[in-house]
C-alpha positions in Angstrom: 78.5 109.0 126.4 77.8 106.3 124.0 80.5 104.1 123.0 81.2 102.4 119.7 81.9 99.0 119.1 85.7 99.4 117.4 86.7 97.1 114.5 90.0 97.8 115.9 90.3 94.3 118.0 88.9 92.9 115.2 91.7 94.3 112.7 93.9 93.1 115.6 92.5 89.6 116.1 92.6 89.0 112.2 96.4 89.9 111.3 97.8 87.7 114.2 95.6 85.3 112.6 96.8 85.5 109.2 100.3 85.8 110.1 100.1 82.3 112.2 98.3 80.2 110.4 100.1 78.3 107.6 99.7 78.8 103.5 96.5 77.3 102.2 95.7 77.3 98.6 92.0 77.3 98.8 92.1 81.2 99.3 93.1 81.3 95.7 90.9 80.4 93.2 91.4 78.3 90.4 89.5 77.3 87.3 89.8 76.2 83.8 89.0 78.6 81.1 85.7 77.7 79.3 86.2 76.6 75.5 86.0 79.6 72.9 86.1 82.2 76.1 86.2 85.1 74.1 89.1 88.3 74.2 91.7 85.6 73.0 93.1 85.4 69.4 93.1 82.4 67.2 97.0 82.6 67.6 96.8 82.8 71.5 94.5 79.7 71.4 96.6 77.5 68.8 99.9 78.2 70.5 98.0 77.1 73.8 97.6 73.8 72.6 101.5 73.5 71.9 103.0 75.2 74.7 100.6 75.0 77.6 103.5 75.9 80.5 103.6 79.3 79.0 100.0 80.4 79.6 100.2 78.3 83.2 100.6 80.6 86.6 102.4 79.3 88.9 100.6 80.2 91.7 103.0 79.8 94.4 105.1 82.7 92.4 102.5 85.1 92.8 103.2 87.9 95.4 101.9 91.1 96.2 104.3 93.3 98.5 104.4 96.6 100.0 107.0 98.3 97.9 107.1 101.4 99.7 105.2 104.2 102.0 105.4 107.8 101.5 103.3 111.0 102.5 101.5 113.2 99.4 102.3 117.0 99.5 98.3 117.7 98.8 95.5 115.6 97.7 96.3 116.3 94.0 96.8 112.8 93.4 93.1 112.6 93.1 90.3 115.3 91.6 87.4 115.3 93.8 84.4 115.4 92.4 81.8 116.5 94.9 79.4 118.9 95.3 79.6 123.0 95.6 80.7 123.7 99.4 77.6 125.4 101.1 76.9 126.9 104.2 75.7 124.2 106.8 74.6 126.3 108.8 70.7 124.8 108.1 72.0 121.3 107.5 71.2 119.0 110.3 75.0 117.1 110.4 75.0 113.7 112.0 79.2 113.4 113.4 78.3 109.8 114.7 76.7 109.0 111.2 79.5 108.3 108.8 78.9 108.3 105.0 80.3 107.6 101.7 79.5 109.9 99.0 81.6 108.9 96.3 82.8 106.1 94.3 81.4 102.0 96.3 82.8 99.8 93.4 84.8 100.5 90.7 87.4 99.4 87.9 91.3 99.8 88.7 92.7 97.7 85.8 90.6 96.5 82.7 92.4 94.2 79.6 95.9 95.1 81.1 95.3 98.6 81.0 94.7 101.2 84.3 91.2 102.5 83.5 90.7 106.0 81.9 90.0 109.1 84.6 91.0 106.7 87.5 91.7 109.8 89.4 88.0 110.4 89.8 87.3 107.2 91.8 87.6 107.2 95.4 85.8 106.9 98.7 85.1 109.1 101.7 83.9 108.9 105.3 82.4 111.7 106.2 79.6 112.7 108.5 76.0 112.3 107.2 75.3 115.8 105.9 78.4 117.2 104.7 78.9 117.2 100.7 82.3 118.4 100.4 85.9 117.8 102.0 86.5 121.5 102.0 83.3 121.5 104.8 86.0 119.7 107.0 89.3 121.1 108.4 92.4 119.9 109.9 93.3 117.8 106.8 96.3 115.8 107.3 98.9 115.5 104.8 97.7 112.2 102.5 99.5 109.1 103.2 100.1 106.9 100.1 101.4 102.8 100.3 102.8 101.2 97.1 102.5 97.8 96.5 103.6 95.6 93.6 101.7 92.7 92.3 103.9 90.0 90.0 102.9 86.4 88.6 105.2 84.2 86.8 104.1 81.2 84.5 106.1 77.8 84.5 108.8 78.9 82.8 109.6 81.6 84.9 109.1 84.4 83.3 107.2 87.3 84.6 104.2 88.1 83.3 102.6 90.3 85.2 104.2 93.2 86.5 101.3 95.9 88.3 102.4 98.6 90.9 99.6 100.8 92.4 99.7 103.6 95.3 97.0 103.1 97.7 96.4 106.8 98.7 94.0 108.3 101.6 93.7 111.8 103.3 92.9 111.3 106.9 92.6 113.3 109.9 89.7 115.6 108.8 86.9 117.2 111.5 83.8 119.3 111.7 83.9 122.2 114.2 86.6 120.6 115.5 85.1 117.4 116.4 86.0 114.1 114.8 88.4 112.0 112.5 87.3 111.4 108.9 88.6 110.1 105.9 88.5 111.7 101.6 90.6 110.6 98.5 90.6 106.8 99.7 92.0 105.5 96.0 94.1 102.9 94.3 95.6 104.5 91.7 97.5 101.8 89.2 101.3 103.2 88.0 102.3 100.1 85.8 100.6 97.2 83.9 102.7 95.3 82.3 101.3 92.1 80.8 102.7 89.2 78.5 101.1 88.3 75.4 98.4 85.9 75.8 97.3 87.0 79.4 94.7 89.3 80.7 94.7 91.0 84.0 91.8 92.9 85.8 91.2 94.7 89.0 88.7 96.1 91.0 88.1 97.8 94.2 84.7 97.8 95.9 84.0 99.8 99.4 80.5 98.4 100.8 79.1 100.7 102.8 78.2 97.8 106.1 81.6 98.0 106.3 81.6 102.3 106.6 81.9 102.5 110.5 82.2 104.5 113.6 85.4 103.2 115.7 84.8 106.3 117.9 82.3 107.8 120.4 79.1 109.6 119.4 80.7 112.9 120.5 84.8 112.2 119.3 84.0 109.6 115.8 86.8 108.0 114.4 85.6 106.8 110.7 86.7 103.3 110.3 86.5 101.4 106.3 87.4 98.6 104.3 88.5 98.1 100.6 88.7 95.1 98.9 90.4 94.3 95.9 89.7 91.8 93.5 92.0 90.5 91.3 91.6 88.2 87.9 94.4 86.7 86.3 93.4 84.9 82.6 94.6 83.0 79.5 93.7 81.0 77.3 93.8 78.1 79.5 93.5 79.0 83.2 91.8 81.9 85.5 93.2 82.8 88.7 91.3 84.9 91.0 91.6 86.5 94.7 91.0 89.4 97.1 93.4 91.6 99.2 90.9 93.7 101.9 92.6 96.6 103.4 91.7 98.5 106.8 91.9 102.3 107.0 90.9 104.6 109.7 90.3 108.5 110.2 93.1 108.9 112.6 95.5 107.3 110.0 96.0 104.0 110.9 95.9 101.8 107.7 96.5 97.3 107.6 96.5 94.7 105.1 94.1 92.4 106.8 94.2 90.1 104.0 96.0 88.4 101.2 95.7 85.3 99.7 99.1 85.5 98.0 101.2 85.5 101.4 98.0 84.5 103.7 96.6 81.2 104.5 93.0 81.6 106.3 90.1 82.0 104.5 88.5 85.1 104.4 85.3 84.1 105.7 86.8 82.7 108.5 87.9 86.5 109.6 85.1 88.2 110.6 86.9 91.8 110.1 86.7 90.5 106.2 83.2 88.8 106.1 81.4 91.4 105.0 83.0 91.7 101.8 82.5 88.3 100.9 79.1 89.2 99.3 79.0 92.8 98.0 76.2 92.1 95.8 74.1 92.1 99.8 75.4 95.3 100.4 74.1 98.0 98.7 
């Protein structure tokens, strides 16, 4: 029986990583904004000058926490857009090959606001072959993990406030063989943002990092999200990455965060893949 290498260890190896080391700044990144950068009103950009504490993060108040974890009654929290399901009965279906056919990068939050039909992005893991979550059974009930993301400026004040459920169906098999993965979304709940910043988000799924944690004959799909994040005003952008670990037997980790975190992400080799997306497709 062949044997797959499992990003498990790996997972393992990176969170007692991060939770040792001690905070480092350099995982957030820091830049001024360019003269005349455009999406800011004359108003924004004159009060700037006066009152530059205001559009100033204070990065050591940014923090992105688990909020809460909760199990979905069905997979309703996402509409599925796949193909027709079909009789595979012709279909050569590769168990040991693990796909995504859906969604590999995709916007979350644009200009403060959660993106229209944000329901319709996801990602799957299923074998190479199958078209359709309905083709797999044993479905377990989806598991969902709320996190809130807040930044303050130097006064303070809060200004922004973003909560989104990280959702994922897990747990599904073909012919009984198998552990799989459908409906893998971030699905933003609030956005608030002050006057005179901008907040975006994206997620991205590459598919080097679409794995087999399994054996050829039992797979266990194995995937990691990352998700970028881009704080801006007038004066100052602020970006970083939180990648999270999900597997088709359920398990699910944050294996990193710049906002609590401290080692570079290219220094985690669970994470190095998804420091280049633009290689991965």
């Amino acid at each position: 029986m062949k044997t797959y290498l499992s990003s498990f260890s790996a997972v393992f190896t990176a969170a007692l990583l991060l939770s040792a080391a001690p905070s480092r700044a350099q995982d957030v990144i820091v830049r001024d904004t360019p003269p005349g950068a455009p999406g800011f009103s004359k108003s924004e950009q004159d009060y700037a000058k006066t009152d530059p504490k205001y559009f100033t993060i204070d990065r050591n108040s940014v923090t992105l926490k688990l909020l809460s974890f909760t199990e979905e009654p069905d997979m309703s929290y996402v509409k599925l857009q796949e193909q027709p399901p079909k009789d595979l009965g012709g279909i050569l279906v590769s168990i040991d090959q693990i796909v995504n056919i859906a969604s590999k990068i995709w916007d979350i939050v644009q200009q403060n606001q959660p993106v229209v039909n944000i329901d319709t992005k996801y990602a799957t893991a299923y074998p190479m072959g199958v078209t359709s979550a309905s083709q797999l059974s044993q479905w377990s009930r989806p598991k969902t993990f709320t996190y809130g993301f807040y930044a303050k400026n130097l006064y303070g004040s809060v200004m922004i406030d973003c909560k989104y459920k990280f959702s994922f169906s897990y747990n599904g098999a073909y012919k009984g063989k198998g552990k799989y993965l459908t409906g893998v979304a971030v699905i933003p709940t609030v956005a608030q943002v002050g006057w005179g910043y901008q907040f975006y988000m994206t997620a991205a799924v590459p598919d080097s990092t679409i794995t087999n944690v399994g054996t050829d004959t039992d797979p266990i799909a194995g995937m990691q999200m990352k998700l970028n994040w881009k704080m801006h005003t007038v004066l100052k952008e602020m970006d970083g990455t939180s990648i999270y670990y999900i597997q088709g037997d359920g398990y699910f980790e944050e294996i990193a965060n710049p906002w609590k975190q401290a080692v570079k992400m290219e220094d985690v080799k669970s994470a190095a893949p998804l420091l280049a997306p633009e290689k991965l497709f």
